[in-house]
C-alpha positions, -999 to 999 in steps of 0.1 A, spaced: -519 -596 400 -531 -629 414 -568 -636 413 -582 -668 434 -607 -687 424 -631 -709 447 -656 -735 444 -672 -752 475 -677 -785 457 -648 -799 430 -681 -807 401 -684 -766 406 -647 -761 397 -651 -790 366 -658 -760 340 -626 -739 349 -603 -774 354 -612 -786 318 -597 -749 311 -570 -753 338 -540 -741 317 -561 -711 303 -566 -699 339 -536 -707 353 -510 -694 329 -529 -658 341 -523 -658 378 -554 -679 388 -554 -696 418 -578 -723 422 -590 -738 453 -619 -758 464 -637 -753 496 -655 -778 506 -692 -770 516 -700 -742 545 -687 -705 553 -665 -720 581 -649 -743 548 -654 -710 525 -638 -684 554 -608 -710 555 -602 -714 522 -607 -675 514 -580 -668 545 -559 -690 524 -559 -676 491 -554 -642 505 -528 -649 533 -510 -676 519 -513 -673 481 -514 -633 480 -546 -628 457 -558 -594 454 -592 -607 445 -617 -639 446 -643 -652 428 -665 -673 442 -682 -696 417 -710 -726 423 -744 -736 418 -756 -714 449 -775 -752 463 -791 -751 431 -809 -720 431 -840 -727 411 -843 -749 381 -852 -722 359 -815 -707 361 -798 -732 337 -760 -746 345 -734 -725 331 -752 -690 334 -745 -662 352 -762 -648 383 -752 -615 397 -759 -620 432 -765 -587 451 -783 -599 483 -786 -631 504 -813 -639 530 -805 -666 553 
């Protein structure tokens, strides 16, 4: 199973590139965006049309959420308001 992974901005992806070999040696696919869903929906199409995934993850700083949500942690995002 191939699982993509994408990153709007390439400092995002900097974490999983220093582990590059790690994630790619198990199927990973990694891709990065650009900024915007128009970037995001193109990149996605990509990954699952073009590179067969049968997942994504979509990991970034979500515009820097709030300071009090340090780099490197986890957020489990279950609603956007825009």
């Amino acid at each position: 199973m191939k699982i993509g992974i994408l990153a709007a901005k390439p400092e995002e992806m900097q974490a999983v590139k220093e582990r590059e070999r790690l994630f790619v040696d198990q199927g990973f696919i990694l891709k990065v965006s650009g900024v915007g869903k128009v970037n995001a929906a193109l990149a996605a199409y990509e990954l699952i049309n073009v590179e067969l995934v049968s997942a994504i993850i979509v990991i970034g700083t979500c515009g820097a959420l709030t300071k009090s949500i340090p780099v490197g942690r986890v957020a489990n995002i279950k609603e956007a308001i825009y």
